[in-house]
NUKOLGU-183590 format. One record per residue (C-alpha): x, y, z. Coordinates in Angstrom, 1 decimal. Layout:
N
<rec><c1>X</c1><c2>Y</c2><c3>Z</c3></rec>
...
***
This chain:
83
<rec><c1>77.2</c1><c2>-9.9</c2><c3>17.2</c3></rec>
<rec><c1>73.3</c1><c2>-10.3</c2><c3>16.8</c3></rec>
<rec><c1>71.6</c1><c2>-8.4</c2><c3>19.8</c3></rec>
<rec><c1>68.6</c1><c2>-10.7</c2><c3>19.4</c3></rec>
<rec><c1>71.1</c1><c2>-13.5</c2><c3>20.2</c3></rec>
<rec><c1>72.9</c1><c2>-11.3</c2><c3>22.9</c3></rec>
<rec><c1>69.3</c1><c2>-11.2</c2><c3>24.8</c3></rec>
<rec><c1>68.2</c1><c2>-14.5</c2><c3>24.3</c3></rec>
<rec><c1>72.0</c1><c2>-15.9</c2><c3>26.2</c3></rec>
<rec><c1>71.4</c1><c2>-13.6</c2><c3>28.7</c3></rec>
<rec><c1>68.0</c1><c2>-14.1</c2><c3>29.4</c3></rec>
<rec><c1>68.8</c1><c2>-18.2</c2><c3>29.9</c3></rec>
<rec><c1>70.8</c1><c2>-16.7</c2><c3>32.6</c3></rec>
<rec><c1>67.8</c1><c2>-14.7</c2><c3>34.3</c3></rec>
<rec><c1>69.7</c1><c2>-11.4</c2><c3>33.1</c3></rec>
<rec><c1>67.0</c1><c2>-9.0</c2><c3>31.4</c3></rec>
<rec><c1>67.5</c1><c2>-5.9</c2><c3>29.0</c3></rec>
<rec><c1>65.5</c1><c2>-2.7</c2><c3>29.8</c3></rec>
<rec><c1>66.0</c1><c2>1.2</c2><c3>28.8</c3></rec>
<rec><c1>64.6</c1><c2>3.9</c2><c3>29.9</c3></rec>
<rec><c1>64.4</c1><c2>7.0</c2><c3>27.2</c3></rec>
<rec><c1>64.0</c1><c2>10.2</c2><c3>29.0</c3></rec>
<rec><c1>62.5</c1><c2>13.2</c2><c3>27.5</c3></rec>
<rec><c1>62.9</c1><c2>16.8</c2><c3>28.6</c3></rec>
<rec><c1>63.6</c1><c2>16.6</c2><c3>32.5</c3></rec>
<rec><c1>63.3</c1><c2>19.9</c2><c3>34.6</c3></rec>
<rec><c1>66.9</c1><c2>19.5</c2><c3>36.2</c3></rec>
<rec><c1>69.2</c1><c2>22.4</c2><c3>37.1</c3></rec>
<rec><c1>71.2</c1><c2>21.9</c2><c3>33.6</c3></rec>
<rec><c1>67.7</c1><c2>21.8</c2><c3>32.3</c3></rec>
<rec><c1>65.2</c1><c2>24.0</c2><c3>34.4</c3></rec>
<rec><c1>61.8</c1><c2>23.9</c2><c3>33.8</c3></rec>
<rec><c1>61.4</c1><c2>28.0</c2><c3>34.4</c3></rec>
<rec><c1>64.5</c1><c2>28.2</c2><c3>31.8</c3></rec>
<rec><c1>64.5</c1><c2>29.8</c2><c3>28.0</c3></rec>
<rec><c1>64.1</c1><c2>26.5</c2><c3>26.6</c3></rec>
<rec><c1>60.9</c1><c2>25.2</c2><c3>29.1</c3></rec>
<rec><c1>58.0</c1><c2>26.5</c2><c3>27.2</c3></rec>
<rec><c1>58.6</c1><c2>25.3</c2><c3>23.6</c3></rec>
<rec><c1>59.6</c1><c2>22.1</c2><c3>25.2</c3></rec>
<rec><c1>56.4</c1><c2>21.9</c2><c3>27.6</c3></rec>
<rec><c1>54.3</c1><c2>22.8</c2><c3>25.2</c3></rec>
<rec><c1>55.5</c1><c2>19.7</c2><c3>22.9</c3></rec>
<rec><c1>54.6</c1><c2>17.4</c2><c3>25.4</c3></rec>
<rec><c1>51.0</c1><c2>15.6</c2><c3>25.5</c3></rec>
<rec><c1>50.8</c1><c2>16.2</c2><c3>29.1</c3></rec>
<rec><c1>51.9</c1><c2>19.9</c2><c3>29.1</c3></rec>
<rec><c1>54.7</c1><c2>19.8</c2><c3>31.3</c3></rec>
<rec><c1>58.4</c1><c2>18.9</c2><c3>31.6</c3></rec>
<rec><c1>59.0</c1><c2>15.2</c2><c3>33.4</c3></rec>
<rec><c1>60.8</c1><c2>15.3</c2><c3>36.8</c3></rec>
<rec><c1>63.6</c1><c2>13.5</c2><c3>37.5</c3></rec>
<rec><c1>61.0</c1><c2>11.5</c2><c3>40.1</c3></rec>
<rec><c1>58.9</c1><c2>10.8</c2><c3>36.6</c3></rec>
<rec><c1>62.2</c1><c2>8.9</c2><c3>35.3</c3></rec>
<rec><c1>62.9</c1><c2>7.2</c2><c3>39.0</c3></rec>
<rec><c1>59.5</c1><c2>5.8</c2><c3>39.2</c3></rec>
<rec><c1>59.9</c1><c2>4.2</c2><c3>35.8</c3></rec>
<rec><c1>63.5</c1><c2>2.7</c2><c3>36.6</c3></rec>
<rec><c1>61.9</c1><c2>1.2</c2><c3>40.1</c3></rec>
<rec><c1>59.1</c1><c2>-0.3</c2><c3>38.0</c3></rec>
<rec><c1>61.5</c1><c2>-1.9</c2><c3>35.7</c3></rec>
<rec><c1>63.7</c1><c2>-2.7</c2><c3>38.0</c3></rec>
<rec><c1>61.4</c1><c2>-4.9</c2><c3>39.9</c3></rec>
<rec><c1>59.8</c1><c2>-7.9</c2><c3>40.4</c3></rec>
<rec><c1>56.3</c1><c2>-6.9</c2><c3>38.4</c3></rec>
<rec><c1>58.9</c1><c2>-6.2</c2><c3>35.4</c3></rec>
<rec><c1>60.5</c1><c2>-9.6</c2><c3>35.6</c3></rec>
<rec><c1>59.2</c1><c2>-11.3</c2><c3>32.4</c3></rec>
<rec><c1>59.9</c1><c2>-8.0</c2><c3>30.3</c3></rec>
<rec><c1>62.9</c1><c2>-8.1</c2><c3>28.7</c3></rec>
<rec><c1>64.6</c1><c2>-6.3</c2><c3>25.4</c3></rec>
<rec><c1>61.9</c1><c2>-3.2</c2><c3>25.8</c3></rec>
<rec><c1>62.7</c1><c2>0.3</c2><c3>25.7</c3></rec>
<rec><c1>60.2</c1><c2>2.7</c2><c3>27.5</c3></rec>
<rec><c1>60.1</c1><c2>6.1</c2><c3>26.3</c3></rec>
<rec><c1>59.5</c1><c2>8.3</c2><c3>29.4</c3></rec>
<rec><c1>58.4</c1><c2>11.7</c2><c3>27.6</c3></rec>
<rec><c1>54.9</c1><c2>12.6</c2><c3>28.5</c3></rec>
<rec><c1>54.2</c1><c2>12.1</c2><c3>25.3</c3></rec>
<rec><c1>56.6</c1><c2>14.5</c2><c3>23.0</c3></rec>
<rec><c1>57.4</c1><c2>11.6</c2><c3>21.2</c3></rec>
<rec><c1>53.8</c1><c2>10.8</c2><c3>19.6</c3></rec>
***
């Protein structure tokens, strides 16, 4: 089935699409004082692993009323690893 189509049904229906694409989280299966935090830090624009708060305050956002005419977005929430 065409996903374009997919949105635009649901979307007549007030149903919107949203993702949220984590980077590297400091979580206890992924701590940030672990052997894998610095190289992954250090790829980051911001210099630091996100927080699992960092990923919260984007799902609230697009969760909301302020996000309610975006629809069919993905929102990388990296710090900036992926630029």
């Amino acid at each position: 089935m065409d996903r374009t189509a997919d949105q635009r049904r649901l979307g007549s229906r007030g149903i919107t699409v949203k993702v949220v694409q984590p980077g590297a989280s400091d979580t206890d299966m992924n701590p940030a004082d672990g052997p894998n935090a610095a190289p992954q830090a250090a790829m980051t624009a911001l210099g630091r692993m996100g927080t699992p708060s960092d990923v919260a305050r984007a799902v609230v956002f697009l969760s909301g009323e302020k996000a309610a005419y975006i629809t069919g977005a993905l929102l990388t929430v990296d710090g900036g690893s992926s630029i």
